[in-house]
PDB file of N, CA, C and O in Angstrom, chain B, residues numbered from 101:
ATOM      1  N   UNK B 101      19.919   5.413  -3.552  1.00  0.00           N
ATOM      2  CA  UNK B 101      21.230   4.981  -3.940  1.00  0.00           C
ATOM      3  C   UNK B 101      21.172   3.467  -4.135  1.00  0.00           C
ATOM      4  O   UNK B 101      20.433   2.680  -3.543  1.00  0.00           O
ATOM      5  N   UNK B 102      22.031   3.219  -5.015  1.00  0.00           N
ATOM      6  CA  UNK B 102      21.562   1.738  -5.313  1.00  0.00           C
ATOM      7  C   UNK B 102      23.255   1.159  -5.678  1.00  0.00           C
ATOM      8  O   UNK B 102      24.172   1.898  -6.034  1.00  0.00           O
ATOM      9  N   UNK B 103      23.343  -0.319  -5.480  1.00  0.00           N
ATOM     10  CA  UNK B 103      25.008  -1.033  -5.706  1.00  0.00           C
ATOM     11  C   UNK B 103      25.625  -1.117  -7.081  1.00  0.00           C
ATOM     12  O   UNK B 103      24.765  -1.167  -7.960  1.00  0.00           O
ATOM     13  N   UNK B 104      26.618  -1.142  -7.430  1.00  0.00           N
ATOM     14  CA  UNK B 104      27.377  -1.170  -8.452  1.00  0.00           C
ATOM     15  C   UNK B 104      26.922  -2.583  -9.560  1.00  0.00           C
ATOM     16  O   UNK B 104      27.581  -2.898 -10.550  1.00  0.00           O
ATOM     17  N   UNK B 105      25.691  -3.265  -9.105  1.00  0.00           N
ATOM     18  CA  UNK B 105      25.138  -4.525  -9.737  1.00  0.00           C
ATOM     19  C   UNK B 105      24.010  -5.001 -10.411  1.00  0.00           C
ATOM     20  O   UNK B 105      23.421  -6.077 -10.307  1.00  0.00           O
ATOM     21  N   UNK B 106      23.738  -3.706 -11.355  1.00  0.00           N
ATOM     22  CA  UNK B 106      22.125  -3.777 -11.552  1.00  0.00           C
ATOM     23  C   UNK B 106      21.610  -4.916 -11.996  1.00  0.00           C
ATOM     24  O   UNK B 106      22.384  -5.485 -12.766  1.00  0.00           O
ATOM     25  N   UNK B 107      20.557  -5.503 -11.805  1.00  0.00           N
ATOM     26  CA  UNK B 107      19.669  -6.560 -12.092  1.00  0.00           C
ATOM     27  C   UNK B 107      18.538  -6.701 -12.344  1.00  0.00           C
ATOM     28  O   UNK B 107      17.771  -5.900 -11.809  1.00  0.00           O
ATOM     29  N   UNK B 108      18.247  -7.229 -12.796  1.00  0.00           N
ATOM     30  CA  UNK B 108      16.577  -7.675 -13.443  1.00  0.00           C
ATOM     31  C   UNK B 108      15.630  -8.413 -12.528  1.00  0.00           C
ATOM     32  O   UNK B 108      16.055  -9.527 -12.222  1.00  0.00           O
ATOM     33  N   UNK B 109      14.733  -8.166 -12.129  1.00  0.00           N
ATOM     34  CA  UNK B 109      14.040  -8.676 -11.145  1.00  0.00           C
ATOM     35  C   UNK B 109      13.590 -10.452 -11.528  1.00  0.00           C
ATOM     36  O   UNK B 109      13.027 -11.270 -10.800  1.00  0.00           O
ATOM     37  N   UNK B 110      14.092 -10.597 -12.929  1.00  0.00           N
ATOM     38  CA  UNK B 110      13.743 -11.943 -13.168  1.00  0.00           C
ATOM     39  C   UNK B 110      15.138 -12.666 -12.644  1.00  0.00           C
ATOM     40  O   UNK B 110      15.208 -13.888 -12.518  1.00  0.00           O
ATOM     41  N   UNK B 111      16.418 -11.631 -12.305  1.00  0.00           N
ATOM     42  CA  UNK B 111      17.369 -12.598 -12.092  1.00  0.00           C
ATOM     43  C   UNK B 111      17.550 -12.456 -10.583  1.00  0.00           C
ATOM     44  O   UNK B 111      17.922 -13.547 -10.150  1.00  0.00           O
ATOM     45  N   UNK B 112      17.401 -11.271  -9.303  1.00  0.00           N
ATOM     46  CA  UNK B 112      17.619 -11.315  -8.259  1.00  0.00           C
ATOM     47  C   UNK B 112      16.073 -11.680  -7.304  1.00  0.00           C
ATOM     48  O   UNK B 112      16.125 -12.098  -6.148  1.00  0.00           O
ATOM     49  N   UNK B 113      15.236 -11.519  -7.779  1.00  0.00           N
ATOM     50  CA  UNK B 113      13.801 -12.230  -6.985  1.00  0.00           C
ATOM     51  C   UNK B 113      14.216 -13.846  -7.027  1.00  0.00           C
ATOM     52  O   UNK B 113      13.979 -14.455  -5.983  1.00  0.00           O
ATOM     53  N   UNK B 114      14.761 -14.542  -8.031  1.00  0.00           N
ATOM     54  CA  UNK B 114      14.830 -16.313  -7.678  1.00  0.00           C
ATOM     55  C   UNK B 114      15.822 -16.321  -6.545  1.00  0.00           C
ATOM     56  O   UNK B 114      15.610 -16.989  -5.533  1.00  0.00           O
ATOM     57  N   UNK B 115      17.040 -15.494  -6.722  1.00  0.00           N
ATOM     58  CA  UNK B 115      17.929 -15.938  -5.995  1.00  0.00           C
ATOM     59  C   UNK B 115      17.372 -15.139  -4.510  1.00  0.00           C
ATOM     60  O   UNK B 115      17.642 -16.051  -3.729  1.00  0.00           O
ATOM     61  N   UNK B 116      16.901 -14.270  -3.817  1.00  0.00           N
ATOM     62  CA  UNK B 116      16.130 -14.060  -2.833  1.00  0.00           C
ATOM     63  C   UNK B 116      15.217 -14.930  -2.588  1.00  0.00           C
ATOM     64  O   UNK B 116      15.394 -15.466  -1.494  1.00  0.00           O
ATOM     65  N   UNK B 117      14.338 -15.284  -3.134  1.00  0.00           N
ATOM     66  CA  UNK B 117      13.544 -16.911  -2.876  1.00  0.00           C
ATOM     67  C   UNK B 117      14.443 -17.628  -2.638  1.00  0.00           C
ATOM     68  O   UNK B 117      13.960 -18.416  -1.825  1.00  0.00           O
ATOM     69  N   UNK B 118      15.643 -17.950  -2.829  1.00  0.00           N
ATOM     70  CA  UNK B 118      16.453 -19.403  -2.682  1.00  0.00           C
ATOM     71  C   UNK B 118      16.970 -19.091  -1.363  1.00  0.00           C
ATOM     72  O   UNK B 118      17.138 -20.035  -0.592  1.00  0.00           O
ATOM     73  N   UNK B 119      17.314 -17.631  -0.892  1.00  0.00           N
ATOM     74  CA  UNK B 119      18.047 -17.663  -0.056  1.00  0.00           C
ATOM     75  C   UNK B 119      17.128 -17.867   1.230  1.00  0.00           C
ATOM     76  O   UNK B 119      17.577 -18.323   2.281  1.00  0.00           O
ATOM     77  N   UNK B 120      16.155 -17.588   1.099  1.00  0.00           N
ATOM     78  CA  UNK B 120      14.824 -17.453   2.084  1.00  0.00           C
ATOM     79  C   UNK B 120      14.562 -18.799   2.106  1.00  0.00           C
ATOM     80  O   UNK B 120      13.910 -19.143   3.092  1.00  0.00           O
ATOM     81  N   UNK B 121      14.931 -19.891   1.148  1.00  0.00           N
ATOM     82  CA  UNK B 121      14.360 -21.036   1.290  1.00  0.00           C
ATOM     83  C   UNK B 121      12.895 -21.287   0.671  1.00  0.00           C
ATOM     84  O   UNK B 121      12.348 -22.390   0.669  1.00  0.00           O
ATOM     85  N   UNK B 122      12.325 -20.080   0.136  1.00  0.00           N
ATOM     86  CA  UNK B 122      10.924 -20.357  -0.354  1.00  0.00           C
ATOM     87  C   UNK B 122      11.245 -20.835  -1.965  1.00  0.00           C
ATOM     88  O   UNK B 122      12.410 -20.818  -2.362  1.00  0.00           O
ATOM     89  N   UNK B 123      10.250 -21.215  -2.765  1.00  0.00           N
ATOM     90  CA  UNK B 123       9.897 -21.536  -4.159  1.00  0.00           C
ATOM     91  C   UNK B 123      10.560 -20.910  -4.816  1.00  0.00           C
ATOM     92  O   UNK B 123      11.126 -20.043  -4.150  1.00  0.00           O
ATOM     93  N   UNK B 124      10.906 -20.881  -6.258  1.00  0.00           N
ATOM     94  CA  UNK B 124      11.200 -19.718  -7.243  1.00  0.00           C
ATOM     95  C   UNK B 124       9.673 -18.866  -7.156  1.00  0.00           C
ATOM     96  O   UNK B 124       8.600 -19.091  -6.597  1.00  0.00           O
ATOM     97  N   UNK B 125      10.131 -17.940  -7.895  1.00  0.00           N
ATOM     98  CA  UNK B 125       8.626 -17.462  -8.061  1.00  0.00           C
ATOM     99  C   UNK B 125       8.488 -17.773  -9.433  1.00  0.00           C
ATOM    100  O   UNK B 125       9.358 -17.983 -10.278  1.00  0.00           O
ATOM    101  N   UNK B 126       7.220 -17.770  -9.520  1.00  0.00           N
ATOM    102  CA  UNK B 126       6.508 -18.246 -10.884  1.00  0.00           C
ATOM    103  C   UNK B 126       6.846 -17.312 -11.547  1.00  0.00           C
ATOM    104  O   UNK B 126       7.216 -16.249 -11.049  1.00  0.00           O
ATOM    105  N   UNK B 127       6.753 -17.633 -13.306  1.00  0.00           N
ATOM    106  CA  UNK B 127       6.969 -16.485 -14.123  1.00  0.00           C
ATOM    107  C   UNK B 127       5.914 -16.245 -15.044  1.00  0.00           C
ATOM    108  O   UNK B 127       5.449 -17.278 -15.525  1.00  0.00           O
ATOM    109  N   UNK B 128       5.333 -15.036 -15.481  1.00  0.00           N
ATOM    110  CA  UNK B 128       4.415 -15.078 -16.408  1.00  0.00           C
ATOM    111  C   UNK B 128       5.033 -14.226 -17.418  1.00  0.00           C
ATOM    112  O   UNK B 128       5.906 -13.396 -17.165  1.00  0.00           O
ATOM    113  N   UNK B 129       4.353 -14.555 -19.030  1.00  0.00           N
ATOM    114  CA  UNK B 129       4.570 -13.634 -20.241  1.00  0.00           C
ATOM    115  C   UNK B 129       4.758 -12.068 -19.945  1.00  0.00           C
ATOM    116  O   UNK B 129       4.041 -11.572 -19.075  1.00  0.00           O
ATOM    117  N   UNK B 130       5.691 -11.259 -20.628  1.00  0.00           N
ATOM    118  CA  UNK B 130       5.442  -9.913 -19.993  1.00  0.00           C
ATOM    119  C   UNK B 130       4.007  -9.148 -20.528  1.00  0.00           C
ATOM    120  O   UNK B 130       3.559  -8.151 -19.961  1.00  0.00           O
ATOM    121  N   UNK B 131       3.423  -9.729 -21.611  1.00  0.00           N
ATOM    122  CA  UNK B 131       1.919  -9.393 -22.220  1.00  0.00           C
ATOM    123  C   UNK B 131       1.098  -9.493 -21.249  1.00  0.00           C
ATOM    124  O   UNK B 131       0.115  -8.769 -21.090  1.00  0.00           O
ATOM    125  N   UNK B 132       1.507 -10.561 -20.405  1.00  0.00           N
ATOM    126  CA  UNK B 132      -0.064 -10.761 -18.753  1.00  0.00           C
ATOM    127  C   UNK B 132       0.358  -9.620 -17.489  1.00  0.00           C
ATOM    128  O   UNK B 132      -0.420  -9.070 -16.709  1.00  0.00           O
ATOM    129  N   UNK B 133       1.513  -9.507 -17.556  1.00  0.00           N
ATOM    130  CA  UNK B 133       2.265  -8.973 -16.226  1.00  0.00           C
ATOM    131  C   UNK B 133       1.337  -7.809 -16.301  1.00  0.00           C
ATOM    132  O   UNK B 133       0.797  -7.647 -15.207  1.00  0.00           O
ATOM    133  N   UNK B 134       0.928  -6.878 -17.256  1.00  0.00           N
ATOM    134  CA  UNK B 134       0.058  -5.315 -16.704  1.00  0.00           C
ATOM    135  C   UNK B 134      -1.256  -6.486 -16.062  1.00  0.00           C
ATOM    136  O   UNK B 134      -1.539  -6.422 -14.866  1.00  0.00           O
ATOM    137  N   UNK B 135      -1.972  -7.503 -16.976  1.00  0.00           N
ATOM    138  CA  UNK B 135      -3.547  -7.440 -16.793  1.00  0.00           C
ATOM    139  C   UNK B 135      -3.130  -8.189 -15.392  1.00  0.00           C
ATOM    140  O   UNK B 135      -3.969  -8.223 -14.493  1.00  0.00           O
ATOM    141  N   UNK B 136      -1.918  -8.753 -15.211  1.00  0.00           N
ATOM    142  CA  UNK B 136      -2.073  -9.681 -13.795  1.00  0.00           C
ATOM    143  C   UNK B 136      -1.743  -8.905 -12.613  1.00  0.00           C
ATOM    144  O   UNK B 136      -2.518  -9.110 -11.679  1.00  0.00           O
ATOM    145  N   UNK B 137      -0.967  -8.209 -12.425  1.00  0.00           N
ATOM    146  CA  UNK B 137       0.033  -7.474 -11.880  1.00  0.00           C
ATOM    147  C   UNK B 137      -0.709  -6.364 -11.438  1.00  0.00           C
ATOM    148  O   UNK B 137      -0.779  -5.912 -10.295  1.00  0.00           O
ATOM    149  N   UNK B 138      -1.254  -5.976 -12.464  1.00  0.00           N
ATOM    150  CA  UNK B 138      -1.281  -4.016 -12.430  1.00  0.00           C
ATOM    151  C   UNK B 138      -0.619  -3.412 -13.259  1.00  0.00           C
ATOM    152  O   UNK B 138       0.297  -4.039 -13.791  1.00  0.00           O
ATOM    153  N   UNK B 139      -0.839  -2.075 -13.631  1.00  0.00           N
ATOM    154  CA  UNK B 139       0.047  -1.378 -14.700  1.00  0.00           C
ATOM    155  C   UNK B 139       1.535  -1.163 -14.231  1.00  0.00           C
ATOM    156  O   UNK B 139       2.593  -1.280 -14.850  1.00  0.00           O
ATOM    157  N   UNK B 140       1.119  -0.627 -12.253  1.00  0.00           N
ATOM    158  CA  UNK B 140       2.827  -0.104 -12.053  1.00  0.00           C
ATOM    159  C   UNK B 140       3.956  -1.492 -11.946  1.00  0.00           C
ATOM    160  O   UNK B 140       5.126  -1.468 -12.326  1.00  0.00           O
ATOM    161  N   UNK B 141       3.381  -2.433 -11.448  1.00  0.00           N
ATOM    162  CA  UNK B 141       4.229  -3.778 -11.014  1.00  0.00           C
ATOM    163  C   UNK B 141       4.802  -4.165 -12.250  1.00  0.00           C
ATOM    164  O   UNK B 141       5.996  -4.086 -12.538  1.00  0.00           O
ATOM    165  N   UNK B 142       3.641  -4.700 -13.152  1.00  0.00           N
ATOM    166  CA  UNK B 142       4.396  -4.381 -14.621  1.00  0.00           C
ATOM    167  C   UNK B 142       5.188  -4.215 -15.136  1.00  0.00           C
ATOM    168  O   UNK B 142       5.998  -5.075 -15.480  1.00  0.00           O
ATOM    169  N   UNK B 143       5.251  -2.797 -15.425  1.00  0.00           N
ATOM    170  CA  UNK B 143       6.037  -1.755 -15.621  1.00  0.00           C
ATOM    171  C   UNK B 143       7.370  -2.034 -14.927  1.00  0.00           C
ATOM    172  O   UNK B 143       8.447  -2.041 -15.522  1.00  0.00           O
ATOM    173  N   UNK B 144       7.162  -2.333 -13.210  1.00  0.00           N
ATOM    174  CA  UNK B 144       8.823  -2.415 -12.595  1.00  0.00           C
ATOM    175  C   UNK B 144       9.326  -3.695 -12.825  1.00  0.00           C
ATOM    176  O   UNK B 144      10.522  -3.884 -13.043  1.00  0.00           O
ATOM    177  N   UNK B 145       8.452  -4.635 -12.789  1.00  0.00           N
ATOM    178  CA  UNK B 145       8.835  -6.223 -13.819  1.00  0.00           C
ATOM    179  C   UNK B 145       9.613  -6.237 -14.882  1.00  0.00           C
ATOM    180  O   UNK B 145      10.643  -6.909 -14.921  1.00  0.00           O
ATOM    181  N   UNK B 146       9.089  -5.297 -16.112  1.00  0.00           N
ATOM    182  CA  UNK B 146       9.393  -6.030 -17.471  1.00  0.00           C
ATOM    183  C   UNK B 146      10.009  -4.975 -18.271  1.00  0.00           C
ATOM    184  O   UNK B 146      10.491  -5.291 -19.359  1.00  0.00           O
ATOM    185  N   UNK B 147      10.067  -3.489 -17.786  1.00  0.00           N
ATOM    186  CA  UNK B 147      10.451  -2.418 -18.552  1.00  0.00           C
ATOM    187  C   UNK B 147      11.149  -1.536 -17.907  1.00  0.00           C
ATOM    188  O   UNK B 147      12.156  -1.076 -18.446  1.00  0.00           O
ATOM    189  N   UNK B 148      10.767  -1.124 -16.645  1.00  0.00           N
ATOM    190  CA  UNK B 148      11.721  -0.022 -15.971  1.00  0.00           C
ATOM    191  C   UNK B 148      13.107  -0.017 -15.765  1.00  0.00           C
ATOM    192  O   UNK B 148      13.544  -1.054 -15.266  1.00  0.00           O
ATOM    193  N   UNK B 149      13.785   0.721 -15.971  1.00  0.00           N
ATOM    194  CA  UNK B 149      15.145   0.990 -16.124  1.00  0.00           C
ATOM    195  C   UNK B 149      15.972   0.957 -14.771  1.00  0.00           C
ATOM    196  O   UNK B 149      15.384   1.769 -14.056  1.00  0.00           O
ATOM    197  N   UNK B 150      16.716   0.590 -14.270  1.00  0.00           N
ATOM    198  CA  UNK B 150      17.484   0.462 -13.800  1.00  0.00           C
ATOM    199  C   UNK B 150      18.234   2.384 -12.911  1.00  0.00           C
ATOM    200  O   UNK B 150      18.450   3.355 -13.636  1.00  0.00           O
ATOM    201  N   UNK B 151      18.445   2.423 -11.483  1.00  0.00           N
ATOM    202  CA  UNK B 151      18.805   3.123 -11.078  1.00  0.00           C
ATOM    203  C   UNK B 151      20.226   3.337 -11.370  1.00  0.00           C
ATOM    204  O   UNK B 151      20.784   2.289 -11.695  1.00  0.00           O
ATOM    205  N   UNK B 152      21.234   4.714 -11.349  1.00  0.00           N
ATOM    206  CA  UNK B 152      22.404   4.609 -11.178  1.00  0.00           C
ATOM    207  C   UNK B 152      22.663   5.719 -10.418  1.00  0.00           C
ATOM    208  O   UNK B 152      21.769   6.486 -10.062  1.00  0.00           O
ATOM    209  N   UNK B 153      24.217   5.911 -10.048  1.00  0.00           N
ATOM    210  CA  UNK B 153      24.787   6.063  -9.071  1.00  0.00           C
ATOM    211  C   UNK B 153      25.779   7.904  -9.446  1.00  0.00           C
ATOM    212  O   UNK B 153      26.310   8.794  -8.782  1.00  0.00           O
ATOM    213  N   UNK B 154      25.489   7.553 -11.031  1.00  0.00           N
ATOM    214  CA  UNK B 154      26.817   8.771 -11.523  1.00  0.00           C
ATOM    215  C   UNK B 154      26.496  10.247 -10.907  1.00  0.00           C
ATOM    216  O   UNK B 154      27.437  10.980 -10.602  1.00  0.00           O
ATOM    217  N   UNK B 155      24.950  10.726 -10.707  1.00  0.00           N
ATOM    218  CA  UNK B 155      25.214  11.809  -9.688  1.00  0.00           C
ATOM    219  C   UNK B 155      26.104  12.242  -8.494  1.00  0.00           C
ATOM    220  O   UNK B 155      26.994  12.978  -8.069  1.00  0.00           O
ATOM    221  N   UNK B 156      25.197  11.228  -8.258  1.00  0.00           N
ATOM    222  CA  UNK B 156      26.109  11.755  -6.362  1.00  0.00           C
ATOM    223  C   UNK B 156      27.680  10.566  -5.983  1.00  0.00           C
ATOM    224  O   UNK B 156      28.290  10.334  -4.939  1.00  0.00           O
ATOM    225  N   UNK B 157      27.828  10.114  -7.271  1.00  0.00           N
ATOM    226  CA  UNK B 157      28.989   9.607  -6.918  1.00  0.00           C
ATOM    227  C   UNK B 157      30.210  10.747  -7.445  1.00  0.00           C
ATOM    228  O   UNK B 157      31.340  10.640  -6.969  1.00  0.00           O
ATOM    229  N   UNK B 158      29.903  11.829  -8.447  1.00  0.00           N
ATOM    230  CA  UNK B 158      30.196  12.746  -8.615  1.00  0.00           C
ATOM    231  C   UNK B 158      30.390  14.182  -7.707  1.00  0.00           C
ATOM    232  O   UNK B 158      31.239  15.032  -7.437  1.00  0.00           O
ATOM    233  N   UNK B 159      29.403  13.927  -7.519  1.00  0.00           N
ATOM    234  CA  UNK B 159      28.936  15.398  -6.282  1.00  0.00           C
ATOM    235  C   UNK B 159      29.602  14.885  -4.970  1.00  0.00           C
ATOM    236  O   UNK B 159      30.447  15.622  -4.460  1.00  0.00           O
ATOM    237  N   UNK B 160      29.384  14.001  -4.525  1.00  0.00           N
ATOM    238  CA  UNK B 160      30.019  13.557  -3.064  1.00  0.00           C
ATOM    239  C   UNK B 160      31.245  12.508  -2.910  1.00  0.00           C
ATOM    240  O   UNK B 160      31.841  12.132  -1.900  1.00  0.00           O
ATOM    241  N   UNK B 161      31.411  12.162  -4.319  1.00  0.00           N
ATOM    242  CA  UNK B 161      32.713  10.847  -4.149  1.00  0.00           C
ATOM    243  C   UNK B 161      32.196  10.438  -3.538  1.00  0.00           C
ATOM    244  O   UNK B 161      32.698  10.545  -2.419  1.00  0.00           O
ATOM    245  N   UNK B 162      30.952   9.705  -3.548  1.00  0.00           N
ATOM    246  CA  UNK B 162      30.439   8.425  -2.821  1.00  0.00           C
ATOM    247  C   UNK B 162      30.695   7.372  -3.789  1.00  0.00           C
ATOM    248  O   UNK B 162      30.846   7.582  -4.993  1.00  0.00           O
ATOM    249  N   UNK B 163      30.765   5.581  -2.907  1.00  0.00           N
ATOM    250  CA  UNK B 163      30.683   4.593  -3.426  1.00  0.00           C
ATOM    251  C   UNK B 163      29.745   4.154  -2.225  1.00  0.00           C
ATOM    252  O   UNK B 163      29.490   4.630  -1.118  1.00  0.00           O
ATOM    253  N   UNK B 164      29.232   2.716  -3.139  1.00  0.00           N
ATOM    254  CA  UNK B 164      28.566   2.126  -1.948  1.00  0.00           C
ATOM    255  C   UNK B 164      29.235   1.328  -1.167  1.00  0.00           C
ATOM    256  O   UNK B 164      30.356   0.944  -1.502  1.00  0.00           O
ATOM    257  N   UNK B 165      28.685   0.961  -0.047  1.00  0.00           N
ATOM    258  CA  UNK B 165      29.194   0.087   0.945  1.00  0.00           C
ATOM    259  C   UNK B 165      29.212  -1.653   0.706  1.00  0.00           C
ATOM    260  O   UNK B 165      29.978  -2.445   1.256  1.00  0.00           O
ATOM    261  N   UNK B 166      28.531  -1.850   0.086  1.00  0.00           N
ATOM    262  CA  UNK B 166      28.426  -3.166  -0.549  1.00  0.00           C
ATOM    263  C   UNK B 166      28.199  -3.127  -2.241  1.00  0.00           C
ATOM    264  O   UNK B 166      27.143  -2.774  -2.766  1.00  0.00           O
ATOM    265  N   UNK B 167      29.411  -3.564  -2.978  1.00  0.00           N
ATOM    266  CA  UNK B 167      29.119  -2.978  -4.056  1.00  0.00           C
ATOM    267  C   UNK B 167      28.072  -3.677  -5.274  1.00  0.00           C
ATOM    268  O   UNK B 167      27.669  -3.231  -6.348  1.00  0.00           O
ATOM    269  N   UNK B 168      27.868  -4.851  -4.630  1.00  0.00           N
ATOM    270  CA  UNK B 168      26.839  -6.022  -5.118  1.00  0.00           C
ATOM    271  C   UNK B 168      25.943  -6.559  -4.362  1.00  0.00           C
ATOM    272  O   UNK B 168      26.311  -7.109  -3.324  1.00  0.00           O
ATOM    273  N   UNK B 169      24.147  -6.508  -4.823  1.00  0.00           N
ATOM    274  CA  UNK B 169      23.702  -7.441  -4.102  1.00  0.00           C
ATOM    275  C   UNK B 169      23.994  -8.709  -3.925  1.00  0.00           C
ATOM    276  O   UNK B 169      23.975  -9.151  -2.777  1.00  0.00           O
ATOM    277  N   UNK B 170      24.310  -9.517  -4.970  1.00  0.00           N
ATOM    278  CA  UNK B 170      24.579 -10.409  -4.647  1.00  0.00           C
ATOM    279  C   UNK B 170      25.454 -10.963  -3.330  1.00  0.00           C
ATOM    280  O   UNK B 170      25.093 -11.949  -2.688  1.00  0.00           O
ATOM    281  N   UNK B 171      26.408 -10.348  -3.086  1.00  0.00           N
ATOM    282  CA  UNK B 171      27.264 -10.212  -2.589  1.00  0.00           C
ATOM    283  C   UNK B 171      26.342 -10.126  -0.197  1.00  0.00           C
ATOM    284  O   UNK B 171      26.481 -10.709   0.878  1.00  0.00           O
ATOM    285  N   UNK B 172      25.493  -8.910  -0.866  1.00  0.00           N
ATOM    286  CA  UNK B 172      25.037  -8.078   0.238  1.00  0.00           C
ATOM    287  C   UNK B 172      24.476  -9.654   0.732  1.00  0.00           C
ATOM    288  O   UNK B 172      25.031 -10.377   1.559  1.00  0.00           O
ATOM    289  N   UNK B 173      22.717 -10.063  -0.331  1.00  0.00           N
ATOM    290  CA  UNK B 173      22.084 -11.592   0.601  1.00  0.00           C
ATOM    291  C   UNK B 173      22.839 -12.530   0.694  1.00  0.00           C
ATOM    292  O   UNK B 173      22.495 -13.324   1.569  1.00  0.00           O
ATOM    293  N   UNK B 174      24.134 -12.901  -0.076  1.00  0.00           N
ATOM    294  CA  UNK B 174      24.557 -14.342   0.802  1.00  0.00           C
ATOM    295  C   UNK B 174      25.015 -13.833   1.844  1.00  0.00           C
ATOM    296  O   UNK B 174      25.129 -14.742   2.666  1.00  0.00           O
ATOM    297  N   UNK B 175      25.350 -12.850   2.278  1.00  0.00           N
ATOM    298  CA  UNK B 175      26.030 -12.790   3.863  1.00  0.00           C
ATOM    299  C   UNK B 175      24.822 -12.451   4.821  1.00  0.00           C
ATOM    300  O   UNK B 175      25.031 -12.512   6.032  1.00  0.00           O
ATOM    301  N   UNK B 176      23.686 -12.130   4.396  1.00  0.00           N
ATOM    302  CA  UNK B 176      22.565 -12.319   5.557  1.00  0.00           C
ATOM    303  C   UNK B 176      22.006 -13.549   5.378  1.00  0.00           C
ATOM    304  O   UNK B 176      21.118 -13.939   6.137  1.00  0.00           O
TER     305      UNK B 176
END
């Protein structure tokens, strides 16, 4: 199950580094990301799609409890 805020790992990995206090993370071309990375990291880097919620928010009238990460790391 995942929050009402999908994101791109190029936009919620900086702001998790910031909140941690560490570096941005570096960025590379998505052409290097398989030979640097690996095929699967890659893949969850620069192409994979995004989870959603419309099943079981259907089947169970679920919502989430925090409806944004963003939201979720500034309060830890």
């Amino acid at each position: 199950m995942v929050d009402d805020d999908p994101a791109e790992a190029a936009v919620w990995l900086p702001e998790y580094a910031r909140l941690l206090g560490a570096p941005p993370p570096r960025t590379v071309p998505a052409q290097l990301a398989e030979r640097m990375l690996g095929w699967l990291t890659g893949y969850q880097l620069t192409a994979m799609r995004g989870a959603a919620n419309d099943r079981v928010r259907q089947a169970l009238n679920w919502k989430p409890a925090t409806p944004s990460w963003r939201t979720r790391l500034a309060a830890d």
